[in-house]
Structure formats: C-alpha cells, structure tokens
C-alpha positions as CSV (number, residue, x, y, z in Angstrom):
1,X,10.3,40.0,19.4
2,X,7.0,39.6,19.9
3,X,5.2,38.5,23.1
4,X,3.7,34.9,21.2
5,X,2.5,34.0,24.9
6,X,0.0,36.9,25.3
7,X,-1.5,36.4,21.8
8,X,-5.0,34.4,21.6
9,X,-5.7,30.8,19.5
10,X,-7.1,32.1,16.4
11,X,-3.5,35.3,16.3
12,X,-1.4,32.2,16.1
13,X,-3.2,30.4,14.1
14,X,-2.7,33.4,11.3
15,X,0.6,33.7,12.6
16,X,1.1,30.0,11.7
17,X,-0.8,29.9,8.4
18,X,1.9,32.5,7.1
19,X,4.5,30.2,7.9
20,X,5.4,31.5,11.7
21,X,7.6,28.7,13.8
22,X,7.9,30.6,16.7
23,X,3.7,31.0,16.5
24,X,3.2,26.9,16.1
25,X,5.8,26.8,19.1
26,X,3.9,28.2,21.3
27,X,0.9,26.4,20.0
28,X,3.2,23.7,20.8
29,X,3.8,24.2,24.3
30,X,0.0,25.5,25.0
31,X,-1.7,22.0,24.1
32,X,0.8,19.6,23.9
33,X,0.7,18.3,27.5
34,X,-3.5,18.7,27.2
35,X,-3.2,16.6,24.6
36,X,-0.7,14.1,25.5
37,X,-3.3,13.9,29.0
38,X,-6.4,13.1,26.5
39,X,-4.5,10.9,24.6
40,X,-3.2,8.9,27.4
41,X,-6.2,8.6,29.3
42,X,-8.1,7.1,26.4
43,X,-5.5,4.7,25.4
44,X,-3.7,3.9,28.8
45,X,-0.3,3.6,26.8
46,X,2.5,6.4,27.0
47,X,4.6,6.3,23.9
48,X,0.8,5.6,21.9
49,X,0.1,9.0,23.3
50,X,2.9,11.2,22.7
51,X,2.6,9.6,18.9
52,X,-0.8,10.5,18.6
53,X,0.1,13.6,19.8
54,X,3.4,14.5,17.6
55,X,1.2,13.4,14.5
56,X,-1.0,16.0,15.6
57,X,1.3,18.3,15.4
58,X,3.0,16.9,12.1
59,X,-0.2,17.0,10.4
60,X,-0.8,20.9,11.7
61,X,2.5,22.2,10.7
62,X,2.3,20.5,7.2
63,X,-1.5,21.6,6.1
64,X,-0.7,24.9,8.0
65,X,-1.4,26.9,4.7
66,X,-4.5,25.2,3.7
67,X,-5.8,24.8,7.9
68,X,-9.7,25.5,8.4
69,X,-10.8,25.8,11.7
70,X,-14.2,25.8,12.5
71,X,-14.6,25.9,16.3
72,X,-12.3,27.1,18.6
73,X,-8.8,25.8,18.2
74,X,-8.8,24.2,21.4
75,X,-12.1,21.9,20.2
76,X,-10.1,21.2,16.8
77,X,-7.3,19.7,18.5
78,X,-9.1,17.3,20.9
79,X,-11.2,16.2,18.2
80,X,-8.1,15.4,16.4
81,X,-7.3,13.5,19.8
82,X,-10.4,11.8,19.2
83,X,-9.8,10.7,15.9
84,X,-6.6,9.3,16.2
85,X,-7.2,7.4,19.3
86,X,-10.2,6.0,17.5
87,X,-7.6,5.2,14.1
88,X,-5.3,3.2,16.8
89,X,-8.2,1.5,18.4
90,X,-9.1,0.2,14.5
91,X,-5.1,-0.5,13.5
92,X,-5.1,-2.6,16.5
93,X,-8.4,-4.3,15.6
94,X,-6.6,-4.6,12.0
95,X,-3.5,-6.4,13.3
96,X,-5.3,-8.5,15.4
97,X,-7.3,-10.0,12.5
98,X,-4.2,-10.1,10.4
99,X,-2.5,-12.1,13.3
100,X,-5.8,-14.4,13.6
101,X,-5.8,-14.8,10.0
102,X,-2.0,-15.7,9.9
103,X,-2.4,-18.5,12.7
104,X,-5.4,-19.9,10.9
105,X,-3.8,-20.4,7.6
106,X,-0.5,-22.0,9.6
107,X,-3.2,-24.4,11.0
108,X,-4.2,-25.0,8.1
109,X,-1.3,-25.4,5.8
110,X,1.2,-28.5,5.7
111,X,4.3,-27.3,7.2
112,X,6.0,-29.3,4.8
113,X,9.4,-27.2,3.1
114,X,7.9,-27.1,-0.4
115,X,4.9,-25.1,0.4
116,X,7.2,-22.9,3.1
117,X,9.1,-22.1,0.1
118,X,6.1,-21.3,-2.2
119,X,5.0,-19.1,0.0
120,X,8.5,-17.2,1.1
121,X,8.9,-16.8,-2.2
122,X,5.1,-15.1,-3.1
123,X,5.7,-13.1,-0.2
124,X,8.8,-12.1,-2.0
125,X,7.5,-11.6,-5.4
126,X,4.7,-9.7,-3.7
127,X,7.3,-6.8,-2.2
128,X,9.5,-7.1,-5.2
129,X,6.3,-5.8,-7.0
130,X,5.2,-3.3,-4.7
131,X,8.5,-1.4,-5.1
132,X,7.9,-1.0,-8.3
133,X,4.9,0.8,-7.8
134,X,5.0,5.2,-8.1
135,X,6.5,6.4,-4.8
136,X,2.8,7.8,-3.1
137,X,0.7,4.3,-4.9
138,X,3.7,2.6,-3.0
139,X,3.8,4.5,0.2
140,X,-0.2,4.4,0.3
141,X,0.0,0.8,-0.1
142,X,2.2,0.5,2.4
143,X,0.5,2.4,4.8
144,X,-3.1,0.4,4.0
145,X,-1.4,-3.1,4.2
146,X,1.9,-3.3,6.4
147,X,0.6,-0.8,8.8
148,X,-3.1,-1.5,8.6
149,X,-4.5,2.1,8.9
150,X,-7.3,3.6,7.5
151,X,-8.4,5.3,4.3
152,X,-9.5,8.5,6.8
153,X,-5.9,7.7,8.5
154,X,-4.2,7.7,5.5
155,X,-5.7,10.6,3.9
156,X,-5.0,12.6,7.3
157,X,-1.4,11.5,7.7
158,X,-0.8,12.2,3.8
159,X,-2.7,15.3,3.5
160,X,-4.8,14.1,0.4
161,X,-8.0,13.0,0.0
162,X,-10.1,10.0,0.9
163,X,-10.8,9.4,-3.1
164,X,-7.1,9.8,-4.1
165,X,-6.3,7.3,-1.0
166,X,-9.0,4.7,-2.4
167,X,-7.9,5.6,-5.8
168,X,-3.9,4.6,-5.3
169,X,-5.3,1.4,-3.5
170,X,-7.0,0.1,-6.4
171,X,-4.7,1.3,-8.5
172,X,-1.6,-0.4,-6.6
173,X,-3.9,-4.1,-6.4
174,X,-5.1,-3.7,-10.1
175,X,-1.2,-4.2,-10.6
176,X,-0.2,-6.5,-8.6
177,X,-2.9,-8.9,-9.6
178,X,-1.6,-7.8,-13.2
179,X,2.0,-8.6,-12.5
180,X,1.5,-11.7,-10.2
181,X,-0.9,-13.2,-12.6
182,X,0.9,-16.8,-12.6
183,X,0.5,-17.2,-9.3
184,X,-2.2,-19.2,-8.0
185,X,-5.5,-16.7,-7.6
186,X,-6.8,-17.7,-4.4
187,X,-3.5,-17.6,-2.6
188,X,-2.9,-14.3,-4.4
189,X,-6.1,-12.9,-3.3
190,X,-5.9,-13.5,0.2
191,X,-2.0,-12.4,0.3
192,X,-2.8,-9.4,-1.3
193,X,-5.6,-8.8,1.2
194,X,-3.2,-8.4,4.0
195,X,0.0,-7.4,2.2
C-alpha cells in the first residue's frame, strides 16, 4: 500500500480526481480539524462547524472529477470555509426575515378560524404543488424557500450552475402561480415569496 501520508496536496489531489478514497482520506484527516477550528471560530457554534465542514468535504468528493484548483489546496479549502460561513451568516439573515415577516402578518391578520383555515389550506395547496414539480425544480425549490439558501449555495451544494439554479426557480414559481391561479394574487405572491 502506499504511504498516502508522505504524499504532498496537489499527489492526492490526482489521486482523488481518479477516484482514490484512501487519497480523499487522508485529505480528510490533514484539514479536517483546520477546518472545523476556522469554521468554529467564525461562527462560535459547534455542530454549525463540523456541518460546514462535512459539506466541504461532500462537495469535494462529489465534483472530485471535474475539481480546479487554482492556489494551493490548503487556500482552496479555507476559502471554502469562508464561503460557507458567509452562506450561514445570510440563511440566518433569511430566516430571520421570514420569522419577522411571519409575526407581522399574524399581527396583522384576524385570528378568526375562517381565515386560519384559508390559509392552512393555501399552505397546503402550495406543497401539494411543489411535489409535483421535476425532482431537481422541486429540490431546488426547496432548498431556495424552506431552507432559505442562496443561489451561490445552491449551485455549490448541487454542483450546477448559478443560471441553471435561477433557471429551476423561475421555472418552479412560473408554475405554481400557473397552478394556484384561483387563489387570491396578493396572498399568493407573498406565500410564494417565502415558501
């Protein structure tokens, strides 16, 4: 067997592009705890860490064939740090307005039973409707409005483009708007916006 722990960065990295576990392994155990330390310090938040990290990882293993690194592997890797800490930082921000948003319209709205009911049942019709949708339009969807990540997020966690991400999005609101069309437009609109 070979001695993966003498090799450098950019042997494993070949190693790994060809399909190598025991070469991603030890990329692996190299940078994970580097990573995990980077991670944590930005964030202050354990498991958000080691998530960030694993996706890391994920991502790496997945797009291993098609990987372009153009500084040192090290560099590549804490800039991916970077990225996704930054990508938490705006989900947060995402939720945050979504939960604003939510208390607003409860403000808002007469509690009374008829209008809870409208709007249990829109919120129904809503995911009834995005099951329909193609598996990656759905999943993209998904991704954009339950789990409010970015385009750049999404694109990086699916491994496909920006354009194809904005692409499925429009695609996947163009038909619910289609389908949902008896509904009342403004309430559509703004449920769609965060759904």
């Amino acid at each position: 067997m070979r001695q993966y722990i003498k090799f450098s960065d950019s042997n494993l990295l070949a190693l790994l592009k060809q399909g190598d576990i025991v070469a991603f392994e030890e990329l692996y155990e190299r940078y994970w705890s580097k990573l995990y330390s980077a991670g944590y310090k930005r964030l202050g938040n354990r498991e958000a860490a080691e998530e960030i990290v694993q996706d890391i990882f994920t991502s790496l293993w997945i797009k291993r064939s098609s990987l372009v690194v153009n500084s040192s592997f090290e560099n590549y890797l804490y800039s991916s740090v970077k990225y996704m800490v930054f990508a938490s930082f705006q989900k947060e921000s995402n939720r945050k307005t979504y939960e604003n948003y939510v208390a607003h319209v409860h403000k808002d709205i007469d509690n009374s039973t008829v209008e809870a009911i409208d709007w249990n049942e829109l919120t129904r019709n809503v995911g009834t409707e995005v099951e329909k949708l193609p598996e990656k339009c759905r999943k993209v969807y998904e991704l954009s409005r339950k789990e409010f990540r970015s385009n750049k997020e999404i694109a990086f966690s699916l491994g496909i483009s920006e354009k194809t991400v904005e692409n499925h999005l429009t695609r996947a609101l163009r038909t619910l708007r289609v389908n949902l069309k008896q509904v009342g437009t403004l309430l559509l609109s703004s449920l769609l916006s965060f759904f």
